[in-house]
PAPANU-16188 format. One record per residue (C-alpha): residue number from 1; x, y, z. Coordinates in nm, 2 decimals, m for minus. Example, Ala and Ser with C-alpha at 12.3 -4.5 7.8 and 13.67 -1.06 7.14 Angstrom:
2
   nr      xx      yy      zz
    1    1.23   m0.45    0.78
    2    1.37   m0.11    0.71
end
This chain:
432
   nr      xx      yy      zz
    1    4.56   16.22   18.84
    2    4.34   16.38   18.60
    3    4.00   16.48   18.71
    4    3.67   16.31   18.72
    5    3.34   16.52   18.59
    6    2.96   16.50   18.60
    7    2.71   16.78   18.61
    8    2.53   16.69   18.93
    9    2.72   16.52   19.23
   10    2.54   16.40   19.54
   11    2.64   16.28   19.85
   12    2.46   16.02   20.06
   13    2.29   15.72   19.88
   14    2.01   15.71   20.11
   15    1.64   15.73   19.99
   16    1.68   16.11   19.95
   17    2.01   16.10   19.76
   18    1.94   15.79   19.51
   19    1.60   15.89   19.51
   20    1.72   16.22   19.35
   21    2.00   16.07   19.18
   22    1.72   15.84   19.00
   23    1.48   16.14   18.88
   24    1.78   16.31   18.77
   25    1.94   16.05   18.53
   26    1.62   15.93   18.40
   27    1.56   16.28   18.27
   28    1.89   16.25   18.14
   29    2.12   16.48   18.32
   30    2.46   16.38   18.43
   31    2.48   16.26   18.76
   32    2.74   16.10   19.03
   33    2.60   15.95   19.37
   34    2.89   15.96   19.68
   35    2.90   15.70   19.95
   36    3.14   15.46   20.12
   37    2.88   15.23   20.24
   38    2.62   15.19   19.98
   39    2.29   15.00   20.12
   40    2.36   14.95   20.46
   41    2.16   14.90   20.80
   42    2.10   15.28   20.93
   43    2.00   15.33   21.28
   44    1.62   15.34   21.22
   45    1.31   15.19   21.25
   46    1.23   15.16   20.90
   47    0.86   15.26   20.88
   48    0.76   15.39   20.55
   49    0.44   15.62   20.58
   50    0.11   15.53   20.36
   51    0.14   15.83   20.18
   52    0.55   15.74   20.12
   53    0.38   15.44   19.95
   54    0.11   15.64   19.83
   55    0.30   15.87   19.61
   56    0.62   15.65   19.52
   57    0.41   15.36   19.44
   58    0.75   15.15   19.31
   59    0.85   15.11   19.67
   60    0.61   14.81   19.66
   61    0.61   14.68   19.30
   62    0.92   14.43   19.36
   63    0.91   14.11   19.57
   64    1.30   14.09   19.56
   65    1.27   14.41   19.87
   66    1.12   14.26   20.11
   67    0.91   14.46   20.39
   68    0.63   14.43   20.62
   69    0.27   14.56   20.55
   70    0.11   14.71   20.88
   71   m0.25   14.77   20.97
   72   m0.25   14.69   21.32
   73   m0.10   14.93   21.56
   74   m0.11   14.90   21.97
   75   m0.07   15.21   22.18
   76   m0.03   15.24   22.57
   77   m0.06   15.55   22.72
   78    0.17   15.69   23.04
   79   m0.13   15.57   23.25
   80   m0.11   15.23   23.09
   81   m0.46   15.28   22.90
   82   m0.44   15.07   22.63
   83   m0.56   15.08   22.23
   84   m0.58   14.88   21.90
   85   m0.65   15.06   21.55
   86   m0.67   14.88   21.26
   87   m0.58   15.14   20.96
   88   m0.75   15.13   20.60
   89   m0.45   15.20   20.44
   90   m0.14   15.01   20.53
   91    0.25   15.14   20.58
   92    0.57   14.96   20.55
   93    0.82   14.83   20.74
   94    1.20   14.77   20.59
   95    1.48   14.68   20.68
   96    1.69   14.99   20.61
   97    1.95   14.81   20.42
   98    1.67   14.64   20.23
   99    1.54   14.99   20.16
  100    1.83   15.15   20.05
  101    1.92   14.87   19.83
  102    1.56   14.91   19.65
  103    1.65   15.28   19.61
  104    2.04   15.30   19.50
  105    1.99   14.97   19.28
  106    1.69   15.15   19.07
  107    1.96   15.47   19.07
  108    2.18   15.26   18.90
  109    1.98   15.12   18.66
  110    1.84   15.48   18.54
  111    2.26   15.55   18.48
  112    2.38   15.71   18.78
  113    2.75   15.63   18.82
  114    2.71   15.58   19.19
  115    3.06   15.59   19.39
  116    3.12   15.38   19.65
  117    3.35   15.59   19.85
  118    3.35   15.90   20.08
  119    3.36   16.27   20.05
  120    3.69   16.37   20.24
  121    3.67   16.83   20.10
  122    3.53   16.97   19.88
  123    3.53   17.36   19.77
  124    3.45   17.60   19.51
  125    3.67   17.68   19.26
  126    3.64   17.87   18.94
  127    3.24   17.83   18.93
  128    3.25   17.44   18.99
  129    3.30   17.21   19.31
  130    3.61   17.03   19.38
  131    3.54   16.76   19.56
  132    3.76   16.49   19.70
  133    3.72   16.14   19.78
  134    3.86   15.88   20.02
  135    3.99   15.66   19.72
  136    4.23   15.95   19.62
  137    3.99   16.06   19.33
  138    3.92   16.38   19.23
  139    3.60   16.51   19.08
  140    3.40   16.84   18.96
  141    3.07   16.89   18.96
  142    2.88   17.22   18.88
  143    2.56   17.11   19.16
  144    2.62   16.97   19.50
  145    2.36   16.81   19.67
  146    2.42   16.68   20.04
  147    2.23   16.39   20.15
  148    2.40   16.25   20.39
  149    2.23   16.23   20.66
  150    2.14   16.43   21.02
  151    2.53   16.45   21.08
  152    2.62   16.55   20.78
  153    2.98   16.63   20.64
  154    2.80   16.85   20.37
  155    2.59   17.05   20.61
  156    2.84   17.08   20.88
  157    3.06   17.26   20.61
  158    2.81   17.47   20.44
  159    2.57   17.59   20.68
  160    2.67   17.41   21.05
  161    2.54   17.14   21.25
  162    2.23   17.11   21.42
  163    2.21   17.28   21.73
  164    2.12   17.05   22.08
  165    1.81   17.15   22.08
  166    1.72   17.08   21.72
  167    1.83   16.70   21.77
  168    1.67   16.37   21.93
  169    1.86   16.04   22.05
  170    1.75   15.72   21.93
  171    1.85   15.39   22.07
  172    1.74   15.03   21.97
  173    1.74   14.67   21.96
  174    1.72   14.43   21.60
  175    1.63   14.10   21.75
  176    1.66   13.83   21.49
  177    1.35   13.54   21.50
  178    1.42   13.22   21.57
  179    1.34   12.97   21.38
  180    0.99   12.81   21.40
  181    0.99   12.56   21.66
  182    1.31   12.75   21.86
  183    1.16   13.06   21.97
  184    1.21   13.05   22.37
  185    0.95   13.34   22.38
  186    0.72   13.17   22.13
  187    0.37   13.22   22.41
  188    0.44   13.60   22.36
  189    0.51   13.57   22.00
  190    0.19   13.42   21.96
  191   m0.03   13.69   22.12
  192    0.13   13.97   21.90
  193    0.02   13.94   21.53
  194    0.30   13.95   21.30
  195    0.17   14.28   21.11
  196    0.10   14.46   21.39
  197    0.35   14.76   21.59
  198    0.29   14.93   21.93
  199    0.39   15.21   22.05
  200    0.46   15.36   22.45
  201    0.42   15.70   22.57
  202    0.65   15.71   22.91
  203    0.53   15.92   23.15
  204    0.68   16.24   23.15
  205    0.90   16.18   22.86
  206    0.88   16.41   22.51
  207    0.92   16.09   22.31
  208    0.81   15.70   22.29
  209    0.91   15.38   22.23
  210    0.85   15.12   21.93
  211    0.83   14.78   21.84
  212    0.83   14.70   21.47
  213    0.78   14.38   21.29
  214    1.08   14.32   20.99
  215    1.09   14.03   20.76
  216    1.27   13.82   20.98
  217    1.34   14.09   21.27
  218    1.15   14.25   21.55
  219    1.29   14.62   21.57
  220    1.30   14.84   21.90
  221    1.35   15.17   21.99
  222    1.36   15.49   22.19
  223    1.36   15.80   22.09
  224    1.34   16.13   22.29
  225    1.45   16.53   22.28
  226    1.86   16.49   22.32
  227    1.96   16.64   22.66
  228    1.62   16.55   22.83
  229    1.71   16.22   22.94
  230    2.08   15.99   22.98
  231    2.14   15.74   22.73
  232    2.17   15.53   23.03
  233    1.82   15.59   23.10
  234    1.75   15.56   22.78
  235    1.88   15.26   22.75
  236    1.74   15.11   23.08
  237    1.42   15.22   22.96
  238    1.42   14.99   22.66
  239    1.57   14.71   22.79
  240    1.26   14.71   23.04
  241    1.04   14.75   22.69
  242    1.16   14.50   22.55
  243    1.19   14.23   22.85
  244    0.83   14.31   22.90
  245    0.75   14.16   22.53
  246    0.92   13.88   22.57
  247    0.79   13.77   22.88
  248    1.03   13.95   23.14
  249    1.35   13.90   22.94
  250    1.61   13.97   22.69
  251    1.65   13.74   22.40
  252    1.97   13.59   22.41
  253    2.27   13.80   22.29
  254    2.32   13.58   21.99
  255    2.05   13.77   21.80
  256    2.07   14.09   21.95
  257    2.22   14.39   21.78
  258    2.20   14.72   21.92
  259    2.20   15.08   21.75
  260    2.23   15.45   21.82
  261    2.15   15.75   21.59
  262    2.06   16.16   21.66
  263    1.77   16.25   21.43
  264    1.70   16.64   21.34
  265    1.39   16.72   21.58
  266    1.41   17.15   21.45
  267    1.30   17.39   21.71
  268    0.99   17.58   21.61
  269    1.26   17.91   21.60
  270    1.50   17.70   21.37
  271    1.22   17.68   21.11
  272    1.21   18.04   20.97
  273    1.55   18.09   20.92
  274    1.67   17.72   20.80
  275    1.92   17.73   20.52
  276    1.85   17.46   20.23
  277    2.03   17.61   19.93
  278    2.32   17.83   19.85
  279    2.52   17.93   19.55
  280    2.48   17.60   19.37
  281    2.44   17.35   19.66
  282    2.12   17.21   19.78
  283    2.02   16.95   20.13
  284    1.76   16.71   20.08
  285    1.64   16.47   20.36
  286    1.81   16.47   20.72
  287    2.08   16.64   20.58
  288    1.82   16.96   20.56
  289    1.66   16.88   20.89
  290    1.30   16.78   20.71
  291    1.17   16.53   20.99
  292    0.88   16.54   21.20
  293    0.91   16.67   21.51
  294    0.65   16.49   21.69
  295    0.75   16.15   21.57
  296    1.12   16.15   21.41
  297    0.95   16.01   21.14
  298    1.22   16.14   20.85
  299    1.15   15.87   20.51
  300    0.87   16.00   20.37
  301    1.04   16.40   20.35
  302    1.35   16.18   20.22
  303    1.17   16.11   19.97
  304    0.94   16.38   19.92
  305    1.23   16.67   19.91
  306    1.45   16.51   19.64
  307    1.15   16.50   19.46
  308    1.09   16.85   19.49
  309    1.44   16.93   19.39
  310    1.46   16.75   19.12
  311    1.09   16.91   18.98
  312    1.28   17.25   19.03
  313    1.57   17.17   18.80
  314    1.37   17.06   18.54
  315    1.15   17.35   18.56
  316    1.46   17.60   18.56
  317    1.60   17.40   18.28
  318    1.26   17.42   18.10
  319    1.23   17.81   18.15
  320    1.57   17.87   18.02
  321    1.50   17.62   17.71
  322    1.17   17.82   17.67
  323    1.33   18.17   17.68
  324    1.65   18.05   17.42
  325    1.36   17.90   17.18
  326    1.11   18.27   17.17
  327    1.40   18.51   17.22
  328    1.24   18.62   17.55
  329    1.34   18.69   17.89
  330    1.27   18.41   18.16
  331    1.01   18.51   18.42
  332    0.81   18.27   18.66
  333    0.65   18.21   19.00
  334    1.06   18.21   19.13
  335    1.17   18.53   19.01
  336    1.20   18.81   18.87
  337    1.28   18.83   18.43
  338    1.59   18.82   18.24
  339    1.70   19.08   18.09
  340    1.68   18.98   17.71
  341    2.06   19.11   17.72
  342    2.14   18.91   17.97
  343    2.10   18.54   17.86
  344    2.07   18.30   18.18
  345    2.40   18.12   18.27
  346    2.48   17.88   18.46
  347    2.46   18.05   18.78
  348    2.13   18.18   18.70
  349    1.95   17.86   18.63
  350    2.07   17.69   18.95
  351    1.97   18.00   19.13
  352    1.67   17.96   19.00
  353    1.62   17.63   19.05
  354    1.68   17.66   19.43
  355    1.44   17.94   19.43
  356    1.19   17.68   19.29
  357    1.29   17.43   19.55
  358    1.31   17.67   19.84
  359    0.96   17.82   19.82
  360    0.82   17.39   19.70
  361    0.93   17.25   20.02
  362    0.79   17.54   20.26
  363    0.49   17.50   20.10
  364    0.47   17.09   20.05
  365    0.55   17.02   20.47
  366    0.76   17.31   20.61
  367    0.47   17.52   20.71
  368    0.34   17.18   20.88
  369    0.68   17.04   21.03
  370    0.69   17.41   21.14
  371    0.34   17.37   21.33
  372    0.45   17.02   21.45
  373    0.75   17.16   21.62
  374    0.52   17.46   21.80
  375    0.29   17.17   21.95
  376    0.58   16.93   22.02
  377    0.58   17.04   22.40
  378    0.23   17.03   22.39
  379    0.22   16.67   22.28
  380    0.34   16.44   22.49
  381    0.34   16.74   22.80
  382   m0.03   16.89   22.75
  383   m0.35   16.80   22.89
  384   m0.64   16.74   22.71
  385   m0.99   16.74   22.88
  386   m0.80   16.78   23.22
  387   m0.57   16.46   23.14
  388   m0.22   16.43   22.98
  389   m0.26   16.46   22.59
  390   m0.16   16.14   22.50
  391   m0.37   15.98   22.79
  392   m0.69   16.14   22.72
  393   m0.62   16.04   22.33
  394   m0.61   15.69   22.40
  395   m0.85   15.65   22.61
  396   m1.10   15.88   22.38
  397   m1.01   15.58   22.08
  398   m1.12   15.31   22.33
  399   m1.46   15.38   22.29
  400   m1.49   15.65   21.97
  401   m1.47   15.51   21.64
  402   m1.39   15.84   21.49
  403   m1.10   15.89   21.77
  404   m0.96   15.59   21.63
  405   m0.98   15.67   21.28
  406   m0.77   16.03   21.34
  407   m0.51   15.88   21.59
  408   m0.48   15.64   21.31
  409   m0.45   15.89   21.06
  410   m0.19   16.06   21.29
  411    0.09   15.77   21.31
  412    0.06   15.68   20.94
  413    0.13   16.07   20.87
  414   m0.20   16.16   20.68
  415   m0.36   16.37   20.98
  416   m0.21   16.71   21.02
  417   m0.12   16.83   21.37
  418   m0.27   17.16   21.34
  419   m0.61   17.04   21.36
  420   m0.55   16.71   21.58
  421   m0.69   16.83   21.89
  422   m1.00   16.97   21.71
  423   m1.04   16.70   21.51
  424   m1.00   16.46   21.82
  425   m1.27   16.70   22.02
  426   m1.51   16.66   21.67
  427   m1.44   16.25   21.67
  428   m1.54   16.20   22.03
  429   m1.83   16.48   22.04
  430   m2.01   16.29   21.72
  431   m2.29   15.99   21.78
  432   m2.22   15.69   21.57
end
């Protein structure tokens, strides 16, 4: 069978991967997007951050993806202190298969030649990937980008998986509505507005639990350090969560659909020496481990780091186009110049681009993620003012404005964690 070729080939249509894929043909480079499932329903809550929405402003521009707009988030401490923000700037809630369609079918459009099957090997050879696929088809590619995910096939083979302790376990529950008029549980439905999500902090438990409002769903989940707890407590633990919304218990099995998923949690050590390039590869997304420590929270740096890679291809493309046109040698913020004897090839400019992306997404939200992971313990195990962190925050927004406004700031991702506690200490301190 004769071989199939495209400049750029990327594996995992997720946001990060189509995302990229997107950028990429629209500037008109030659692209193939790898994956057997296409938009499907990933184990996930689904929250997209206000600043997601924020800087990718087409997330919201069709009605045809339907999601939910939150401003109303419910928190309950371990002590069972309890706290309602109302945020000035909303986030979303998708379905992840409604996501993922938004992202792979606007991919698609731009001209990506998106493949709907799986990468079974791939290797270098000859200064180009080889990379096989589960429908017996053989392409080459002179990039690889691996987006597939926090177990992914890519990574695994490049670099190796992610250690224990760089991992968290998430399990949840999609219950479907019923229709109106049907709803057994309808008296709790009724005292939870429709837009609105809480959030539980266990006691003694480096993690929390969710309820999210879907079009059409209610989606629930646990999520804690792998290794810390069972998945059967984990999984007792949310069943107890989410009898307790709907009046003491589960909805019936009918619309009950269960998932488990790992999500990259780094270690504050794994940070300085993570790997996110090589010699003409590149990992965006989970794939690369960019996720917040603190909340798991992994769309927005989906998003965020195929942006930044595709911002440092173009700008290695444009220095080399720059350097050809004046008869120069190359030189930038990335690296060192080319010797005018020494035109850039091929190698070059992908080194070059990685060097671009590499030093963009330590400065964009590695040195933060990095921070997050250092106060992670500190979290959901410290004390604040004498009382467990997450305790004393809560019960600080009950009666600060300004408290509220920062631990709202916080879950929608716009509040760094570096300055939470001081900013927290400032909120409560200050006379409204």
């Amino acid at each position: 069978m004769t071989d199939l070729y495209s400049e750029i080939a990327i594996v995992g249509a997720g946001p990060a991967g189509a995302h990229l894929a997107s950028r990429l043909a629209a500037e008109g480079r030659d692209v193939v997007l790898f994956d057997p499932k296409g938009a499907w329903e990933k184990p996930c809550g689904g929250g997209v951050p206000t600043r997601a929405i924020r800087e990718f402003a087409y997330l919201l521009e069709s009605s045809n993806y339907p999601c939910k707009l939150i401003r109303h988030i419910t928190l309950f401490s371990p002590l069972d202190h309890r706290v309602s923000l109302t945020v000035d700037e909303p986030f979303a809630i998708y379905s992840r298969q409604v996501l993922n369609g938004l992202v792979l079918d606007r991919a698609i459009e731009a001209g990506v030649r998106f493949q709907r099957a799986g990468v079974t090997d791939f290797s270098r050879e000859g200064g180009s990937w080889r990379i096989q696929t589960d429908r017996g088809e053989t392409w080459r590619a002179r990039f690889l980008v691996g987006a597939d995910g926090a177990a992914s096939f890519i990574r695994r083979r490049l670099v190796g998986i992610f250690s224990k302790r760089d991992l968290a376990l998430a399990f949840g529950y999609n219950v479907k509505d019923e229709p109106d008029g049907v709803d057994s549980n309808k008296s709790r439905a009724d005292d939870i507005a429709n837009d609105e999500v809480i959030v539980r902090f266990p006691k003694d438990f480096t993690g929390y639990l969710w309820a999210f409002p879907r079009p059409g769903v209610m989606n629930f989940g646990v999520a804690s350090k792998l290794g810390e707890r069972t998945s059967d407590e984990l999984r007792t633990l949310l069943s107890k969560f989410v009898c307790d919304y709907y009046d003491g218990r589960m909805p019936e099995p009918a619309r009950v659909s269960f998932f488990g998923a790992k999500i990259p949690t780094l270690d504050f050590g794994t940070w300085k020496g993570l790997q996110a390039t090589g010699d003409a590869w590149a990992l965006i997304g989970d794939a690369a481990g960019f996720c917040d420590p603190i909340t798991g929270e992994g769309i927005y740096y989906a998003f965020k780091s195929a942006d930044l890679l595709a911002d440092s291809l173009a700008s290695a493309a444009a220095l080399a186009s720059a350097a050809k046109s004046n008869g120069s040698p190359a030189k930038s913020e990335a690296g060192a110049a080319t010797s005018e004897r020494e035109p850039l090839t091929e190698e070059d400019l992908y080194a070059r681009a990685n060097a671009f992306y590499d030093e963009r997404w330590r400065e964009s939200f590695g040195r933060e993620l990095e921070n997050a992971s250092a106060r992670l313990p500190r979290f959901y195990r410290g004390f604040f003012f004498g009382q467990v962190f997450t305790d004393a925050m809560i019960r600080f927004a009950r009666h600060h404005r300004g408290v509220r406004t920062v631990l709202g700031r916080a879950i929608t991702g716009d509040q760094s964690y570096v300055t939470l506690k001081r900013d927290l200490l400032r909120s409560a301190l200050r006379v409204f």
